[in-house]
C-alpha positions in Angstrom: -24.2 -6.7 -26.0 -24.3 -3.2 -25.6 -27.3 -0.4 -25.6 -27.0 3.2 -24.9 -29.6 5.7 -24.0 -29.4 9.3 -23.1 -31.4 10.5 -19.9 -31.5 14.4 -18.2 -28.1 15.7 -17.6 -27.2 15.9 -13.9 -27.3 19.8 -13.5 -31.0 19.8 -14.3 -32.7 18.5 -11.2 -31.5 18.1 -7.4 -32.6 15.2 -5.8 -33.7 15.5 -2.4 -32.0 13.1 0.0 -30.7 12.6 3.4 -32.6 14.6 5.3 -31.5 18.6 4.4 -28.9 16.8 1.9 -29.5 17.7 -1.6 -27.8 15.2 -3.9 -26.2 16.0 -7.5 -28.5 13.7 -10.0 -26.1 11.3 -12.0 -27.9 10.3 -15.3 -28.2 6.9 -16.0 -27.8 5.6 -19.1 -29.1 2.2 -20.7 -26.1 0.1 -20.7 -26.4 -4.1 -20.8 -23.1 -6.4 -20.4 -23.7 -10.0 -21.2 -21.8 -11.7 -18.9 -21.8 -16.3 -19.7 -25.8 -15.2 -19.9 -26.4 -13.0 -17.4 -27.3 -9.5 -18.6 -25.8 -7.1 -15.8 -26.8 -3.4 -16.2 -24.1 -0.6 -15.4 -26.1 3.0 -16.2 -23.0 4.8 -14.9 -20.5 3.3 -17.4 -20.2 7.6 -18.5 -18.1 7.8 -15.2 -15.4 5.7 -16.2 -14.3 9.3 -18.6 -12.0 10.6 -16.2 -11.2 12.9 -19.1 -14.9 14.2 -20.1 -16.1 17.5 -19.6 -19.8 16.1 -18.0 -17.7 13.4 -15.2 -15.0 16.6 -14.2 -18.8 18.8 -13.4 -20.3 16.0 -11.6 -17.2 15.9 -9.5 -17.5 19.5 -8.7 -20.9 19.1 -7.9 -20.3 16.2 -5.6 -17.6 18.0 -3.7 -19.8 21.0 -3.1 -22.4 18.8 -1.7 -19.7 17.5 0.7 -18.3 19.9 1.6 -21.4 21.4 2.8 -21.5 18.9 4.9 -18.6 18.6 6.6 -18.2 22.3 7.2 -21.0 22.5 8.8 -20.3 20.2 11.4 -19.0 22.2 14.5 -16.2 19.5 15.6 -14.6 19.8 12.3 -12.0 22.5 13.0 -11.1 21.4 16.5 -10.2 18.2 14.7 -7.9 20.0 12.1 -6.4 21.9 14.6 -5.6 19.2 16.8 -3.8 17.1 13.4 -2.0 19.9 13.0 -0.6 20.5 16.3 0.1 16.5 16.6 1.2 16.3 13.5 4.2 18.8 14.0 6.9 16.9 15.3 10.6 15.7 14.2 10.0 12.8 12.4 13.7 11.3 10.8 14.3 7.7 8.8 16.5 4.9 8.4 20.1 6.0 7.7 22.0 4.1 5.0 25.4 5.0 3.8 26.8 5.2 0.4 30.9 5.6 0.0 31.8 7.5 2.4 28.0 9.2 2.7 24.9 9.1 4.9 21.9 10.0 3.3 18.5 9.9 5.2 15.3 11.7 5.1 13.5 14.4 7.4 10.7 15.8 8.1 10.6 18.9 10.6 6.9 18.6 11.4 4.1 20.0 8.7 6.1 19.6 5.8 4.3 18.1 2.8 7.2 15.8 2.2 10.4 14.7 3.6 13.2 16.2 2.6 16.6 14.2 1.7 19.7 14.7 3.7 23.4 14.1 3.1 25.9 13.7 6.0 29.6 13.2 5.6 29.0 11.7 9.1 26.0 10.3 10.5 26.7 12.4 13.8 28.1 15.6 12.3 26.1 18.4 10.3 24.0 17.4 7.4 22.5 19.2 4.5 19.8 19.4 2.1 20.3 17.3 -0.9 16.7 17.0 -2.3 13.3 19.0 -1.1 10.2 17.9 -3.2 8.2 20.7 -1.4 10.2 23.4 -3.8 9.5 21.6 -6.9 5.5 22.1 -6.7 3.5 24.8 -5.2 1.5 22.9 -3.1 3.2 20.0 -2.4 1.9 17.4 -4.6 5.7 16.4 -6.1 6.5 13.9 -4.2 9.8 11.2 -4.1 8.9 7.8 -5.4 12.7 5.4 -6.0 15.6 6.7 -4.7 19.2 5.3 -5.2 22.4 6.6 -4.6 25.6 5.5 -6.5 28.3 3.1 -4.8 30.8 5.8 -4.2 27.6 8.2 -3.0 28.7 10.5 -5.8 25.7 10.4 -7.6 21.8 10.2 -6.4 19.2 8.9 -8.9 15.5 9.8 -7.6 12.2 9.6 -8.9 9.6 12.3 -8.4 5.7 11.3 -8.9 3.0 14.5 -9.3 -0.4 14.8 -8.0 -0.3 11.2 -6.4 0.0 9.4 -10.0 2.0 6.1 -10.1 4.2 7.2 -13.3 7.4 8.6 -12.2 10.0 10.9 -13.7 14.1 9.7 -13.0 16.8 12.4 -12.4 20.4 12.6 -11.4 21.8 14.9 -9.0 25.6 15.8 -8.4 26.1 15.1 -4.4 28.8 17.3 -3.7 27.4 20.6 -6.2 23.4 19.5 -5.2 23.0 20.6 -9.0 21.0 17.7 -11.0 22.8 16.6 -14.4 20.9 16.3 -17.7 19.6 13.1 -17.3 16.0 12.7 -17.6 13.7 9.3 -17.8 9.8 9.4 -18.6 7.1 7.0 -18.4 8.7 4.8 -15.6 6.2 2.7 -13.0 6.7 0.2 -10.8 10.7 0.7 -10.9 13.6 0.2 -8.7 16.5 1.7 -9.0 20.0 -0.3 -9.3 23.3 1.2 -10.1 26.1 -0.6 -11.4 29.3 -0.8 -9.2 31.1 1.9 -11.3 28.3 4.4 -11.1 28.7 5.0 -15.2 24.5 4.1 -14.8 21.9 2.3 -13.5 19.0 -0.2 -14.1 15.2 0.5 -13.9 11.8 -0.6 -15.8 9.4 1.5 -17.8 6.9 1.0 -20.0 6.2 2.5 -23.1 4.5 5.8 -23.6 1.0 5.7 -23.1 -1.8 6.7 -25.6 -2.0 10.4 -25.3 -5.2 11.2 -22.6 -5.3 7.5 -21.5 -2.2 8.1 -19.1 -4.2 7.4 -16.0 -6.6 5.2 -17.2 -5.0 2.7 -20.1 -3.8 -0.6 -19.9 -0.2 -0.7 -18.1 2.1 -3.9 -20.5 4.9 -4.9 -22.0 7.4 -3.7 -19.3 10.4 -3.5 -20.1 14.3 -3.5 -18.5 16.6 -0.8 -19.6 19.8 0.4 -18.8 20.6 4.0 -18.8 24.0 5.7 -19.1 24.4 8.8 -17.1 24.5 12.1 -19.4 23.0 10.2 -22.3 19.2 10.7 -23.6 17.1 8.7 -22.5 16.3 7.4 -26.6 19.9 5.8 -25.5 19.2 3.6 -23.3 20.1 0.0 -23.5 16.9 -2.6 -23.3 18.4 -6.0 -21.4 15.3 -7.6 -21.1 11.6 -7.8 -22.6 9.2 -10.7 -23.5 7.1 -9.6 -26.1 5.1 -13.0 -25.5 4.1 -12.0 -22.0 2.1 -8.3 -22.0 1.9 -9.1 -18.1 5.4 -9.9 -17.0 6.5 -7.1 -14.7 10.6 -7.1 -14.7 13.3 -5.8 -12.1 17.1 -5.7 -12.1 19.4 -5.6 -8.9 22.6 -5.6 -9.2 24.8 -7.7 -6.6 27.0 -5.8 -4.2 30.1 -7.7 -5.5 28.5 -6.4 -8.7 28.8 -9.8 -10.2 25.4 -9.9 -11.1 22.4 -8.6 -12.4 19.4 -10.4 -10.6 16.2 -9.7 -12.9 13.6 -10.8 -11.1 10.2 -11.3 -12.8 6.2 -10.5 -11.8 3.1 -11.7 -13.0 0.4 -9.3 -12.0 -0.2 -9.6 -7.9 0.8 -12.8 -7.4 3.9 -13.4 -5.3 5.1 -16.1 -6.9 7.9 -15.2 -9.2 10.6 -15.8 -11.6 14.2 -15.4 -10.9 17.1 -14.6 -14.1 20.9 -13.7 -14.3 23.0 -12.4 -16.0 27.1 -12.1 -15.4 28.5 -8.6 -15.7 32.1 -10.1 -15.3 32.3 -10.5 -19.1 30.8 -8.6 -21.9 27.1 -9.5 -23.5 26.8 -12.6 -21.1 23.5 -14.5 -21.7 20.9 -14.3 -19.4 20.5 -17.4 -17.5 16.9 -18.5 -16.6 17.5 -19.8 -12.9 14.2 -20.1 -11.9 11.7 -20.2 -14.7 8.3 -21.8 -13.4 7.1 -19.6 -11.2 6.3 -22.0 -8.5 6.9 -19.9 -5.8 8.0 -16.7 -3.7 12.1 -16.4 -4.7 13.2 -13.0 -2.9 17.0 -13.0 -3.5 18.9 -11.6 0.1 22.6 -11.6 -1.5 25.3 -13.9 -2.8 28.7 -15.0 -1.5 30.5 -15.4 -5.3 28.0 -17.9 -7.5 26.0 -18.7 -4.3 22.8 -17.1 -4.2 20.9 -16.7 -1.0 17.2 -16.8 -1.6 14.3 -16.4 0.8 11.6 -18.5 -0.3 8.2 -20.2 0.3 9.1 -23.1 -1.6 7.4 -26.1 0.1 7.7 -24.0 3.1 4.4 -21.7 3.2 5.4 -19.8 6.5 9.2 -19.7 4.6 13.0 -20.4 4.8 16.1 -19.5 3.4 17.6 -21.2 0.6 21.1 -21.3 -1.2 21.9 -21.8 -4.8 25.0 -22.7 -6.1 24.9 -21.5 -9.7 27.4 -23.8 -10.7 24.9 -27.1 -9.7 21.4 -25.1 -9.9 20.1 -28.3 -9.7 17.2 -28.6 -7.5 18.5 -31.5 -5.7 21.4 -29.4 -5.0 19.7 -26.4 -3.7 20.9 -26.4 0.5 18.5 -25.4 3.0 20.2 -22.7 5.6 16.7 -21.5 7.9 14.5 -24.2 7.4 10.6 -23.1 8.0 9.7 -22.2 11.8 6.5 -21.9 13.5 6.2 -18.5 13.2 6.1 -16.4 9.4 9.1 -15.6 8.4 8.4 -12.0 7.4 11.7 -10.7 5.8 15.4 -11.7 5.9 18.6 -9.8 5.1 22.1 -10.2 4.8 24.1 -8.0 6.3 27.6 -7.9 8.3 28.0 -11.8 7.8 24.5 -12.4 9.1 21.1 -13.9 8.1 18.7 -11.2 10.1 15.3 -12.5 10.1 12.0 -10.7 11.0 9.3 -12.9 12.1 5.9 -12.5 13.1 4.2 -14.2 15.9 0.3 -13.6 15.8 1.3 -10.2 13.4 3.8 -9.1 16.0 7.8 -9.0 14.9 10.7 -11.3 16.5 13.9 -11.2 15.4 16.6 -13.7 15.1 20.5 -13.6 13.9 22.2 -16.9 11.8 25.2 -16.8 10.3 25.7 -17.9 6.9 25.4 -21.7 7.5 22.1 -21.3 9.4 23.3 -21.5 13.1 21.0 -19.4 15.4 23.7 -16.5 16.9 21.3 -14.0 19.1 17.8 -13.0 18.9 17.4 -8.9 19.7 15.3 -7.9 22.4 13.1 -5.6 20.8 11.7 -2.6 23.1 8.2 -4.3 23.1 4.8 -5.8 21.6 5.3 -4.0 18.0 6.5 -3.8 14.4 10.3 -3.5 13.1 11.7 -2.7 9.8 15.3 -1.8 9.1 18.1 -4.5 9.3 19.4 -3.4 5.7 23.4 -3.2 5.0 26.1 -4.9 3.3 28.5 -7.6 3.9 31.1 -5.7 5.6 29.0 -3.5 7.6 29.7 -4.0 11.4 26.2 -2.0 12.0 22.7 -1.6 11.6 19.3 0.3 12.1 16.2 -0.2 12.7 12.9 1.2 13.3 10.3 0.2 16.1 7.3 1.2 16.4 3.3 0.6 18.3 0.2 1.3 17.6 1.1 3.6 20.5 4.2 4.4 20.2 6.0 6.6 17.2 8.9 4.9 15.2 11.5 5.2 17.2 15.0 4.2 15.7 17.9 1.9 16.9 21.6 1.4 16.3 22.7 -2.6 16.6 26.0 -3.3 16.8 26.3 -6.9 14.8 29.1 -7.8 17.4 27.7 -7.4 20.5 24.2 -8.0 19.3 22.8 -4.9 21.6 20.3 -2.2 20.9 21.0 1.5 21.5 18.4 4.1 20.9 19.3 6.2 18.1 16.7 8.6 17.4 13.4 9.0 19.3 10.6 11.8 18.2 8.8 14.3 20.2 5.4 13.5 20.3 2.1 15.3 22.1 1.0 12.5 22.4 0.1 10.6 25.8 0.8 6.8 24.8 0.9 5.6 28.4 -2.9 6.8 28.5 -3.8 3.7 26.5 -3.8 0.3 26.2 -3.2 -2.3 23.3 -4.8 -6.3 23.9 -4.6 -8.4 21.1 -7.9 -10.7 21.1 -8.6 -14.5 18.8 -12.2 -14.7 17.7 -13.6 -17.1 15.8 -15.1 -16.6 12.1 -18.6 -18.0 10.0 -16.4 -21.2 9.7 -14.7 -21.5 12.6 -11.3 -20.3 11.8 -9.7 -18.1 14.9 -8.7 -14.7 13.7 -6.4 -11.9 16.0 -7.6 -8.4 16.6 -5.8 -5.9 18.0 -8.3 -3.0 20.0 -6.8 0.3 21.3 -8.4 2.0 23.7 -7.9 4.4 26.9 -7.1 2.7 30.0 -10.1 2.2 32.2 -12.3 1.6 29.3 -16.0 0.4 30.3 -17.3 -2.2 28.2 -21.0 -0.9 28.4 -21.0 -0.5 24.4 -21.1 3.5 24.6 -18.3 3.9 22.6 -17.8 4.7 18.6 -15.4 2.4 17.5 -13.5 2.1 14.5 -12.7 -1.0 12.9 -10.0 -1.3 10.2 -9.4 -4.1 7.7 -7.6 -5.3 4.6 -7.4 -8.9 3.7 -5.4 -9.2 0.8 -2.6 -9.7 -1.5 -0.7 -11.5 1.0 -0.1 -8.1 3.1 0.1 -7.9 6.6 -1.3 -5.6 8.9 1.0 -4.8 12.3 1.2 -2.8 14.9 2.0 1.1 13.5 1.3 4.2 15.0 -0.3 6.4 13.2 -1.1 10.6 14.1 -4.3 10.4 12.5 -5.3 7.4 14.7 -4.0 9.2 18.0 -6.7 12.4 17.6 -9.2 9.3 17.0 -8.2 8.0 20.4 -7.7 11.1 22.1 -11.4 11.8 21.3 -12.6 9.1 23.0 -12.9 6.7 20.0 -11.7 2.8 20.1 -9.4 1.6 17.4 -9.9 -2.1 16.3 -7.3 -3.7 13.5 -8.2 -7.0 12.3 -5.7 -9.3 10.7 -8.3 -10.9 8.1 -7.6 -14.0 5.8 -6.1 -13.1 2.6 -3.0 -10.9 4.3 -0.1 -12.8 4.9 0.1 -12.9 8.9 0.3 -16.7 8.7 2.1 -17.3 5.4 1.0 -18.7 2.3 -1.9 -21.0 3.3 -3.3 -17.7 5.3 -3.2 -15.4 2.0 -4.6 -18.0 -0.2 -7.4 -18.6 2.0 -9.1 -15.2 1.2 -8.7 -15.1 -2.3 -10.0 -16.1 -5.7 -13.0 -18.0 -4.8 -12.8 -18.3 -1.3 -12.7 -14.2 -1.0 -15.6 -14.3 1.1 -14.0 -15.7 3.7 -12.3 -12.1 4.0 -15.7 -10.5 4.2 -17.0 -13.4 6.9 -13.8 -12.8 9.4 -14.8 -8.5 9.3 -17.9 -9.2 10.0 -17.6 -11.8 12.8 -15.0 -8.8 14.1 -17.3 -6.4 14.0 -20.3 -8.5 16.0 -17.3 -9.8 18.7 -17.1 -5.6 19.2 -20.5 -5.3 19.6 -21.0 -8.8 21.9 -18.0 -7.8 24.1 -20.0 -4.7 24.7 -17.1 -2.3 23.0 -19.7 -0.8 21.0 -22.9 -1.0 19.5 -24.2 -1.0 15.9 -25.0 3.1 15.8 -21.4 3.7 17.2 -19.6 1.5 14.8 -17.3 2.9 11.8 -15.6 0.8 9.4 -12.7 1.8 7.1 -10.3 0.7 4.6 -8.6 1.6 1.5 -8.0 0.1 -1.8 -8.2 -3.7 -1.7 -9.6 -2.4 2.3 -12.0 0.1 -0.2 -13.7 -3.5 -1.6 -13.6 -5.0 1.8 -15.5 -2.1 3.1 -18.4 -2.0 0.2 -18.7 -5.7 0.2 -19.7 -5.6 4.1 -21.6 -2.4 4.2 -23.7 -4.4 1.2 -24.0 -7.7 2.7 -25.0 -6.4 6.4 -26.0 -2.9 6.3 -27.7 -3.2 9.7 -24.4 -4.0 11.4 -23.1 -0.7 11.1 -23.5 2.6 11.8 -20.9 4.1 9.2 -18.5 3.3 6.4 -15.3 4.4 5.4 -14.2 2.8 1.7 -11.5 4.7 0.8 -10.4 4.2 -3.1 -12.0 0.9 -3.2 -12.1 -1.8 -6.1 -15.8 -1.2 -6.3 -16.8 -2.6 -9.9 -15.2 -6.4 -10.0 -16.5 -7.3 -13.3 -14.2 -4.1 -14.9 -11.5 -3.4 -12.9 -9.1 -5.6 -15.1 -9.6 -3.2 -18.3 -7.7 -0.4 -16.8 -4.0 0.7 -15.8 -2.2 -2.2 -13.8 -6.3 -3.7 -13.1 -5.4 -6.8 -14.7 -2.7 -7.6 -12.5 -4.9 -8.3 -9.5 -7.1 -11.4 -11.5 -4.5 -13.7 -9.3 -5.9 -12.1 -6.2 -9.8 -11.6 -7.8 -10.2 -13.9 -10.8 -11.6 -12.5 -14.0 -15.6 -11.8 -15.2 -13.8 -13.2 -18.5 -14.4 -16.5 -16.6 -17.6 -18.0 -16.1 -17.4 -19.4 -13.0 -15.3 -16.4 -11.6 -17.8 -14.4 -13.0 -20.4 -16.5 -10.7 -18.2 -15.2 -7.2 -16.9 -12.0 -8.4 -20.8 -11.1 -9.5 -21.6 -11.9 -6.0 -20.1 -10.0 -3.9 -19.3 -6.6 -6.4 -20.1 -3.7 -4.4 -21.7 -1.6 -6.9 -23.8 -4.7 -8.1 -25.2 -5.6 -4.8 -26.4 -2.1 -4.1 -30.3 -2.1 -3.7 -32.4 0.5 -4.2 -34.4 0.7 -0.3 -32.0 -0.8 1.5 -30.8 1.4 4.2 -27.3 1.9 3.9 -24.9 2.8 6.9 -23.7 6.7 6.7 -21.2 6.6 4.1 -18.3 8.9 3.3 -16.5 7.5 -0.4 -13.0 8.8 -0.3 -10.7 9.0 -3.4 -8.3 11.0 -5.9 -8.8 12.5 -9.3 -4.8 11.1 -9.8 -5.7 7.7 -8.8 -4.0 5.4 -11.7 -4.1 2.1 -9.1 -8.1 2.1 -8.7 -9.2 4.2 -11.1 -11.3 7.1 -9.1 -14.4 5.7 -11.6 -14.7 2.9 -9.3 -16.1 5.2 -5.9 -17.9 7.3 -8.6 -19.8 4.7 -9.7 -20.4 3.7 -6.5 -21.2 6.6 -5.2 -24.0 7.7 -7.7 -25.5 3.8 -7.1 -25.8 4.5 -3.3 -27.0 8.0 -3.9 -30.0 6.6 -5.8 -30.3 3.4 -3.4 -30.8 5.0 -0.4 -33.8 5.8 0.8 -35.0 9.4 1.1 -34.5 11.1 4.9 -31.4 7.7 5.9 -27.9 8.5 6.9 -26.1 10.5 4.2 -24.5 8.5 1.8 -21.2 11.1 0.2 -18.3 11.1 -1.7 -15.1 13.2 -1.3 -12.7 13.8 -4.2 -9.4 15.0 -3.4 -7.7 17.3 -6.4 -3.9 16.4 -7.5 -3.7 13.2 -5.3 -3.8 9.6 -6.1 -3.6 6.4 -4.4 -2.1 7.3 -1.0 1.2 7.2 -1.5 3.4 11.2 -1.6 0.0 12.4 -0.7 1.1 16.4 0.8 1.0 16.3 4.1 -1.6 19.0 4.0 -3.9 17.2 1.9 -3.6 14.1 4.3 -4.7 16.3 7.7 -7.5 17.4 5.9 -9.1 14.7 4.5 -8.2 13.2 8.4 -9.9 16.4 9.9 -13.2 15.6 7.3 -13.3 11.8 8.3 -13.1 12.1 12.0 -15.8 14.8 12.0 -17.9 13.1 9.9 -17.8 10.0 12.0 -18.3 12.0 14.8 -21.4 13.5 13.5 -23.0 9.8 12.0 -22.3 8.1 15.0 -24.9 8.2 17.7 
């Protein structure tokens, strides 16, 4: 059931707020859900029109109102300055080489994106090959999937605007740097895999949406094409759809013997998986359903002929490594070659011969070498207590790279020799920043129920634990994704300033495999709310901080972590950071790629999900008296992930909740951005600049 009824437009009064803080009104309007027999109000449901004239003024209005605020508070442009001068350093990636090609990105400091390189040797002079930052005005064109050809001839990239997750496919000439005529629309979610004689590549799209529901419609039905370089896209060969399955998400890879395709297929969030083939040996070969039941985690590492190499959680929830013999796929068959260790296995590759595995210990990395029958050859010594990433090559490489970095120290990168197993610094940056001023200690608390959860807290050296200090504490607890040690520039002016930096490694994430992720989902996602909280009172009983000095942030699936605590214990905190948050968990299924997180949330089209999801919703618990911690409500008008409705919604439910003269309660709306990711550079040091000052100016 569903009633509507008109109230005051916003413009027509101000309601006073906050102290000097003048809030825009939001109308409300009469609406009634009837969810299993629970009526459930939702008077902002108008918000959810991204597209309406009325939502695009309350927006404006809003981030007048803000930036009132934030102006006006003197630390604000010593902050921005300070980003900016931090901010400006060298900062180059993993090189990876195509033919006889290296192609890597840089940055030279305050660029709004990273510009693509091409090197006929890694050590000799290098030039441009593709710079986003001349193909928008400010900025906001950023790279998404990037592939080069097998012979490096060719380079297929995908360019996103204003932050949106739809991306636009071209192909450039290497040697001219001219791009050809090829041009693909309406592609999300999408690798990019060439075949082994260039003439084209694989990748997913959907079909075009709706016109003026782009950002907001359901995303289904995608499907696997493959395109032909210098035809139209209309051209393009389909290889795969399931017209019976709206939420299968599809990918191809092609082998690097180019034997195969590997299509590899998604239901919503859920990292179980399905695995098909198809040989490109012959022509129209049928595609061969290898592992249908989606059972578990299949992430294919590489195949030696019909062998497939597959690292998997199957019956193994911290995983192993797998092979398949195509030719006897049956499961009895199957050959274990890394069976499960103690530790996660976080990724594997296979490169130069070798199985390289990442694992991580209490959400730090370790790395160990097998060769191809499982037999332990070396284990790197990494340069310290951090994160890795890199290991990628090919079967005859003789070489690697990798990256290292702290929540300290920058990502540095390294050359390994496969041979000789040893590390050489490749490429260090140049940063202003004093790491060896500060300290990292990784600390095991216990939650509501017992369970012992890691922290890691940054801090000066020669901290006193008297609680005088604002603190920041930083969560996500989700979709089996791990948070490890990173540094970051925007945390460095936070510490420079005195502040502490706390990053908790909450149930739900996938620090401790399988049985750690599902722990904190579904209906026992409350579990992930009970370890924040029992981080945030060890902070406060270790005498790190106190309730007035404490800050919480996250984004997105950290967005919902963020709302749910600030709902459920208010007094515990002295301000909250939910940065484009799943706020509404009764809706968030009816729009974009929303319906693929019900394996992480459940559905209100269940009843008793309804019962848990009802329970902890953010915007539903809001009460109207309740004093709420300082809030600042980050998000994007391009947001096509979590729909920016979700923090206005929010946002005009606090601002009539709290109570007249309590902390300011604002939201912040950044223009031509979206979920995080190809954010400008610019953009990013200013919405930095506003947080940091606005914590500094809440916290006391």
């Amino acid at each position: 059931m569903r009633a509507v009824y008109l109230f005051l437009p916003f413009a027509s009064l101000m309601i006073a707020a906050a102290g000097e803080i003048s809030y825009p009104a939001t109308r409300k309007e009469a609406v009634t859900d009837d969810y299993h027999g629970t009526k459930v109000e939702d008077s902002y449901r108008w918000l959810e029109d991204d597209n309406s004239a009325e939502t695009k003024a309350w927006v404006t209005a809003q981030n007048e109102v803000t930036q009132k605020f934030l102006t006006a508070i003197p630390q604000r442009q010593q902050i921005h300055e300070r980003l900016k001068t931090l901010w400006n350093y060298e900062r180059v990636g993993l090189p990876s080489k195509r033919g006889e090609r290296w192609f890597f990105s840089k940055n030279s400091g305050l660029q709004n994106q990273s510009v693509l390189y091409v090197a006929n040797q890694l050590e000799g002079p290098s030039r441009v090959l593709i710079d986003p930052n001349l193909l928008s005005k400010d900025g906001t064109v950023s790279l998404g999937s990037t592939s080069a050809s097998e012979d490096g001839r060719l380079y297929a990239y995908a360019t996103s605007t204003a932050g949106s997750d739809w991306e636009e496919i071209h192909v450039r000439n290497v040697d001219t740097g001219e791009d050809l005529q090829d041009h693909l629309k309406w592609v999300k979610f999408s690798g990019i895999s060439w075949a082994k004689d260039g003439s084209g590549f694989y990748y997913s799209r959907y079909d075009a949406p709706v016109e003026g529901t782009a950002l907001t419609g359901k995303n289904e039905f995608q499907k696997l094409y493959f395109h032909v370089v210098g035809q139209a896209q209309e051209q393009d060969r389909l290889i795969y759809e399931r017209k019976d399955q709206p939420q299968w998400g599809m990918g191809g890879w092609v082998t690097e013997d180019g034997g195969y395709l590997i299509i590899t297929i998604t239901q919503g969030t859920d990292p179980k998986n399905r695995v098909f083939y198809q040989s490109l040996t012959g022509k129209d070969a049928p595609i061969v359903e290898l592992l249908p039941e989606g059972d578990a985690s299949y992430d294919i590492l590489g195949n030696i002929g019909p062998v497939f190499y597959f690292h998997t959680d199957l019956d193994a929830p911290r995983g192993r490594v797998i092979a398949i013999d195509t030719r006897v796929p049956q499961r009895d068959k199957w050959q274990e070659i890394i069976p499960q260790a103690r530790e996660q296995l976080d990724e594997a590759g296979m490169v130069g011969g070798q199985l390289i595995c990442t694992y991580m210990k209490d959400a730090r990395s370790q790395v160990s070498c097998f060769d191809l029958t499982g037999k332990l050859l070396q284990q790197p010594t990494l340069p310290g207590i951090g994160t890795v990433a890199g290991f990628y090559g090919k079967q005859a490489d003789t070489e690697v790279f990798y990256v290292f970095t702290s929540f300290t120290q920058p990502g540095a990168i390294y050359h390994y020799d496969l041979a000789s197993a040893k590390s050489e610094l490749w490429r260090e940056p140049k940063v202003g920043f004093e790491s060896d001023d500060y300290q990292t200690e990784q600390v095991f608390f216990k939650s509501k129920d017992g369970t012992q959860v890691p922290m890691f807290i940054v801090h000066k050296k020669g901290l006193v634990l008297d609680g005088s200090h604002r603190t920041l504490l930083y969560g996500y607890g989700g979709f089996n994704i791990s948070l490890t040690p990173a540094f970051s520039v925007a945390r460095a002016v936070w510490l420079e300033r005195g502040g502490i930096l706390a990053v908790v490694n909450l149930r739900g994430g996938g620090e401790y495999g399988r049985e750690w992720n599902e722990a904190g989902k579904l209906n026992k996602k409350q579990n992930v709310f009970d370890d924040f909280i029992a981080a945030a009172e060890t902070l406060i009983s270790q005498k790190y901080t106190k309730p007035s000095l404490l800050a919480i942030q996250g984004g997105s699936n950290g967005g919902l972590l963020v709302g749910a605590c600030m709902t459920q214990r208010p007094e515990l905190f002295g301000a909250a950071l939910p940065a484009v948050g799943v706020m509404d968990m009764l809706r968030f299924q009816r729009f974009t790629i929303g319906w693929a997180w019900t394996k992480e949330y459940g559905s209100s089209e269940n009843a008793e999900q309804f019962k848990t999801l009802y329970a902890y919703s953010p915007y539903h618990r809001l009460q109207p008296g309740t004093r709420y911690p300082a809030t600042l409500v980050t998000t994007a008008d391009h947001d096509d992930r979590v729909i920016p409705a979700h923090s206005f919604k929010f946002a005009a439910r606090l601002q009539e909740c709290q109570p007249k003269d309590d902390p300011p309660v604002l939201i912040r709306i950044e223009t031509s951005a979206g979920h995080g990711a190809g954010t400008a550079l610019s953009k990013i040091i200013d919405e930095t600049a506003d947080v940091w000052a606005f914590l500094e100016a809440v916290l006391k």
